[in-house]
N, C-alpha and C positions, 0 to 999 in steps of 0.2 A: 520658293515653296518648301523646300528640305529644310532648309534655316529657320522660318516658319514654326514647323513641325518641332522637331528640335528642342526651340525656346518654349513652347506651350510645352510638351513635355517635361521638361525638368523646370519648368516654373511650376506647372501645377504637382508636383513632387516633389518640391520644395514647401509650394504651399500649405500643401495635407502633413508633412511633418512639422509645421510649424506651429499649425491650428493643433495639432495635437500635444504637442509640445507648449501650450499656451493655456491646456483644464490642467492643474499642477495633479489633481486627483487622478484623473488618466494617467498622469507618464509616472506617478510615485506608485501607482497598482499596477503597471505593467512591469518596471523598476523590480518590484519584487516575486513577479513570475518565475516560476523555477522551468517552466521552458525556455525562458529569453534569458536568463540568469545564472549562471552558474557559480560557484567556489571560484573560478580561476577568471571570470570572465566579469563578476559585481560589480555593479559602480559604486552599489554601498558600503563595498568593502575596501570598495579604493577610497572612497574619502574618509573611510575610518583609517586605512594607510597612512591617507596624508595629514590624515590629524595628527594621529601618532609620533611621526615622523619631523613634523614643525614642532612638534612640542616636546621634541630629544628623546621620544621614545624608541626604539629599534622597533621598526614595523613587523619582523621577521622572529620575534621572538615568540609571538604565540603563535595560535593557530585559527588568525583573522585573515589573514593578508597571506593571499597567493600570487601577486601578479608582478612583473616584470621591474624594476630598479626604476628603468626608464621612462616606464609609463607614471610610477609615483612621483620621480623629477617633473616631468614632461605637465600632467595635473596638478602640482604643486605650483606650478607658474599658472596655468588658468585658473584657477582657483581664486588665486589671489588678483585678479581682474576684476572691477569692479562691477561691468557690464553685468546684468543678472543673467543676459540670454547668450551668453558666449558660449556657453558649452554645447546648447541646443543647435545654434547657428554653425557649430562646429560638426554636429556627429551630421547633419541633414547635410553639410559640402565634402563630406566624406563619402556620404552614398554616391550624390551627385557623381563624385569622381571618380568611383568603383566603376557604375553604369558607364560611364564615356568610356576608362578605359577596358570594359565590356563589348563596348557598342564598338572600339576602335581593332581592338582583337576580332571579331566576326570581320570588318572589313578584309583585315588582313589573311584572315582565313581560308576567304574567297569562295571556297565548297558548299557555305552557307548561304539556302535563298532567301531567309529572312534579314531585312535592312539591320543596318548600325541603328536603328531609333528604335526598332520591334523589339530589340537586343536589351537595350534602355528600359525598353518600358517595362517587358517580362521583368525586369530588375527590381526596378522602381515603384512598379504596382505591387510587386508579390506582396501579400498581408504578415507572411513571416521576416521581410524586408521591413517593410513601416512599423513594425511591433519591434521586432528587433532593436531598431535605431532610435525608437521613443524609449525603449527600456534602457537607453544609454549602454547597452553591453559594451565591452570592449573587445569582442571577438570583431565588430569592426572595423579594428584595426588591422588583426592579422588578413583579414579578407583583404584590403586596401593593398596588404603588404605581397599577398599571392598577387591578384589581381595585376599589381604594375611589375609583378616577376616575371608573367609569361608575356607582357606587352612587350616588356624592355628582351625580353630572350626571341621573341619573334621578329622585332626589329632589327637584331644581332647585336644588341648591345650587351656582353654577355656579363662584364663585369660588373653592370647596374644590376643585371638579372638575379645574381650572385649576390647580390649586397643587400636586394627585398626578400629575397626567399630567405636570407640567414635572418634578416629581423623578423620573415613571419617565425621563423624553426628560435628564436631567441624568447619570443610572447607567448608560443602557444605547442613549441617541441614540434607535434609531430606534422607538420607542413615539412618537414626535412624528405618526407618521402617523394616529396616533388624535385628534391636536387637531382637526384639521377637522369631524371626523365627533360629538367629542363636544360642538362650537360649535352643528352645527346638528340633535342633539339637545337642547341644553337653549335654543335658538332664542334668544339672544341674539351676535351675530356682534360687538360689543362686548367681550366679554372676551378676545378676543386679547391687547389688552393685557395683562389680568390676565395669560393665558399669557408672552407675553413678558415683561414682569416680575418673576415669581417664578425665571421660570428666568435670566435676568441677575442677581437678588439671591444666589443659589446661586452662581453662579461668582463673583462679588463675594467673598462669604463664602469662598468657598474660595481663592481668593487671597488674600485675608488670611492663611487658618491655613496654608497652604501657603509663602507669603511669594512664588510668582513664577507664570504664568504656564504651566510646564512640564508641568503638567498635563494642557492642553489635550492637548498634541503624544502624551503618553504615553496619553491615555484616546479622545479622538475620533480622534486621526489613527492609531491602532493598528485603530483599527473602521475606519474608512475606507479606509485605504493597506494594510491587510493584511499591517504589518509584522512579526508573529508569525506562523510558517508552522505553530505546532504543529499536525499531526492533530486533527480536531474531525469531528463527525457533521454536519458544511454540506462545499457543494462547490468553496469558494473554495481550500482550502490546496493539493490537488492542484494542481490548475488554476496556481496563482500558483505553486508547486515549478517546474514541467516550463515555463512560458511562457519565450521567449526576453525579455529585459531590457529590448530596444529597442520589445518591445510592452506592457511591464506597465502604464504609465503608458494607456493606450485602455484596453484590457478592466478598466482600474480603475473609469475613468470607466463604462465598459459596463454594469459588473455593475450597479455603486452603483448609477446609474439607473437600470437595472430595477426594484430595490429600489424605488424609491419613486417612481418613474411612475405605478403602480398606483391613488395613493390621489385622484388626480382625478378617475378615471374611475369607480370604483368611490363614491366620493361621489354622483357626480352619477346613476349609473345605481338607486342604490339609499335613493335619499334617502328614500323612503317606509317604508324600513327600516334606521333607524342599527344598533340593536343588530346585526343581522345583516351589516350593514357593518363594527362592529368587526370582526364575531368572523372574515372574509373579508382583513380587513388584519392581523390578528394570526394566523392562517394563512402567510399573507403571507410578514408576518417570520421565523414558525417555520422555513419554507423556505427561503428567500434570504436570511436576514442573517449578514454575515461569521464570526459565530462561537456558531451557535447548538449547544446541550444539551436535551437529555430535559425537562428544565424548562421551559422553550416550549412543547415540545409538551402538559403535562401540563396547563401553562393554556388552551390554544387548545382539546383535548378537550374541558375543564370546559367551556367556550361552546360549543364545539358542542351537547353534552348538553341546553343549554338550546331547540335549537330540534329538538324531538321530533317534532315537528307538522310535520318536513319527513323524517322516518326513510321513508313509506311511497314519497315519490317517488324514494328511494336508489337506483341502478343497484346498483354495485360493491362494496356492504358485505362480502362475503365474500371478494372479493378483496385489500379496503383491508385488510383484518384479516388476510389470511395473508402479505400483506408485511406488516406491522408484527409480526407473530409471528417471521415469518423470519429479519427483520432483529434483531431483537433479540435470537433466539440468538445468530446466525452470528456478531453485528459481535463480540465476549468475544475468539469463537474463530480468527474471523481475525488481531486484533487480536494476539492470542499470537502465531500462526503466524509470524505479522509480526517481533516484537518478541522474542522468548523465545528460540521455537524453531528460527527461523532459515530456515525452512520454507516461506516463503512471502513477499510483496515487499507492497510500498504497494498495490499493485494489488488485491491481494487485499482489501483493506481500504476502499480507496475502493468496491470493487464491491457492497459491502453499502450503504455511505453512500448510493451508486447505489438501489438496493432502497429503503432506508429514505426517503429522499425522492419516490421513485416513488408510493410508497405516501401520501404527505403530499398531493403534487400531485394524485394521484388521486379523495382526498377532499374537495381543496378543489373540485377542478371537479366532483364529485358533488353536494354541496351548493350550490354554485353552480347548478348547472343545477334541483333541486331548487326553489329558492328561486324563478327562475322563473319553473318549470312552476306550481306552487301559486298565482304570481302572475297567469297568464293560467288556471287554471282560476276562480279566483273570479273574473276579470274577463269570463270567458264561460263559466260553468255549462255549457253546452249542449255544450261539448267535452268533457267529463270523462267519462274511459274510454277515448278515441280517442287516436290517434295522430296526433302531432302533427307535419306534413312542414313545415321550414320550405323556402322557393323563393329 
C-alpha cells in the first residue's frame, strides 16, 4: 500500500510537470517571471551563455551571464542532444529527487509525525515548486545540491556531505552558511578541509574549461556587489536603484553582513538542534540573499514541513498564509501595472516584495520562537500551559 502511494504520488508530479512543460506558452511565460527567474538563476541567460561560448565568445565578458563554469559545460552537453524534451524530462527527475531525498531525511529524523510521502508531496505539490521547475530555474540545482548534503551528513557520510554543500556554496555562494551547522552535525570539525577542498577543486576545474579567472567577478561578485539591478522578489535592487553612489559601497558591506552574521549565533544557540538550525539559515537566505526566487522559498517550506511537532506552538500561521496568498497574487499584477500598462511605477512593485518578505520574516520568527518554547517546556514540564513572561 506504501509503494502504492508512493508511485501515484510522484507519477502524478511528474505528470502535471510534463503537461505543463508540453503548452511551450506556459513554460516560455513562466521562463521569464522575475519571481521564478533571477540574474544568477536564468535559463535564458544560460543558453545565451552557451551560445556564446560554442561560438568562441567569452561568456564572462559582459554583463549577460552570471552562472556557474559548470553548469554552462554541463548545458552545453544537453543542449546539443537532439531529444527536444530532454531538458524538461531532466528539471521534473530533479524535483522527483529533491522530494525522496526530503521524504528520506524526515525518515531519518524520526521526531517527525508526518510520513516520508506527506514530506514528498508538501514538496511536489507546492505551486512555488511546479512554477519554479517549469521556469527551468537553475536554483534547482543548488536545492538538489543542499538537499543530498544534509541526507548524505545525517547518514554520516561526511565527505559526500562536504562535496554537495561546496557545489551548492560554488552555484549559488551563500549555502556556505550551512557548512558550519552540517560539520557539527555529522561531529567531525575535520572535514573542513574536505569542505575546502572540493570547492578550490571546482574553481580549479573551471578555470581550466573557462581558460581565465573572469568568472569569478561575473558569478560571486555579481551576488556580492549587486551589479545586476534587474527586479527580483529580494529587497536589494530597490534599495541599490534609489541609494546615492557615494554610499553604495557601506550599505554593500551592510546588507552582505547581515546576510551572514546570522550563522554564528544561530549555531551556537541551536546546537542541540542542527536540523532545525539549517532549516533557520536557509530561511535566512530565502530572505536576504541578493537575488532570491520562488525556488528558495519552495525549499525552505519543504524543511519547515519537517518539523510538525513545532506547528502547535505557531502564533501567526493564518497571518503568514494571507501574506503569502496576498503576495502572490498582487506581485503578477503589479508587475504588469508596472511594466505593460504604464499604470503604475517600481513602487508598486517593490510594495508586494514588501508583503512577501513580511510574510517570510514572520515565519521565520514564528518558528523560531516556537522551537524554543518546546525547548523550555521539555526542560520544565511544569510550565506547560502557562504563560511564559520573560524579565
Amino acid at each position: 500500500m506504501g509503494t502504492m502511494k508512493t508511485s501515484v504520488i510522484y507519477a502524478t508530479a511528474l505528470a502535471i510537470r510534463i503537461a505543463m512543460f508540453s503548452f511551450p506558452s506556459v513554460a516560455n511565460t513562466l521562463m521569464s517571471r522575475i519571481e521564478l527567474s533571477t540574474p544568477i538563476t536564468s535559463f535564458k541567460r544560460l543558453t545565451e551563455g552557451v551560445y556564446l561560448y560554442n561560438h568562441n565568445v567569452p561568456p564572462y565578458d559582459g554583463d549577460a551571464f552570471h552562472q556557474s563554469p559548470l553548469l554552462l559545460y554541463l548545458f552545453s552537453f544537453i543542449m546539443s542532444i537532439p531529444f527536444s524534451n530532454t531538458i524538461p524530462i531532466l528539471y521534473s527527475i530533479i524535483d522527483l529527487v529533491i522530494a525522496y531525498a526530503l521524504s528520506y531525511i524526515s525518515q531519518l529524523k524520526k521526531t517527525s509525525n508526518l510520513s516520508g510521502n506527506t514530506i514528498a508531496a508538501l514538496y511536489l505539490f507546492n505551486p512555488f515548486t511546479i512554477l519554479s521547475c517549469v521556469s527551468r530555474s537553475t536554483i534547482i540545482l543548488t536545492n538538489l545540491s543542499m538537499a543530498l548534503s544534509l541526507l548524505s551528513a545525517l547518514r554520516g557520510r561526511g565527505h559526500q556531505a562536504m562535496f554537495w554543500i561546496a557545489l551548492a556554496s560554488y552555484e549559488s555562494l551563500y549555502p556556505i552558511m550551512w557548512a558550519p551547522v552540517l560539520l557539527m552535525l555529522i561531529g567531525k570539525p575535520s572535514l573542513v578541509a574536505s569542505f575546502i577542498g572540493c570547492l578550490t577543486a571546482l574553481w580549479v576545474v573551471s578555470r581550466l574549461y573557462v581558460g581565465s579567472w573572469d568568472f569569478m567577478r561575473a558569478t560571486y561578485g555579481t551576488i556580492l556587489f549587486v551589479s545586476d539591478l534587474t527586479p527580483n522578489i529580494g529587497m536589494f535592487w530597490y534599495f541599490f536603484i534609489e541609494i546615492f553612489d557615494q554610499f553604495r559601497s557601506f550599505f554593500m558591506i551592510v546588507f552582505q553582513f547581515h546576510t551572514f552574521i546570522f550563522t554564528a549565533p544561530i549555531c551556537i544557540r541551536l546546537r542541540k538542534q542542527p536540523l532545525f538550525a539549517l532549516t533557520v539559515l536557509c530561511g535566512i537566505m530565502t530572505i536576504v540573499k541578493s537575488y532570491p526566487s520562488a525556488g528558495d522559498a519552495a525549499f525552505y517550506l519543504a524543511l519547515i514541513s519537517m518539523h510538525d511537532n513545532l506547528f502547535k506552538y505557531c502564533r501567526y500561521g493564518f497571518l503568514v498564509a494571507n501574506l503569502f496568498l496576498y503576495a502572490s497574487v498582487l506581485a503578477p499584477i503589479f508587475w504588469h501595472l508596472w511594466i505593460y500598462a504604464g499604470s503604475g511605477n517600481a513602487n508598486f512593485f517593490y510594495a508586494i516584495t514588501l508583503i512577501y518578505n513580511l510574510g517570510q520574516v514572520l515565519l521565520l520568527i514564528d518558528f523560531v520562537y516556537a522551537a524554543l518554547r518546546r525547548e523550555f517546556d521539555l526542560e520544565h514540564p511544569e510550565s506547560i500551559g502557562k504563560r511564559v513572561v520573560h524579565k
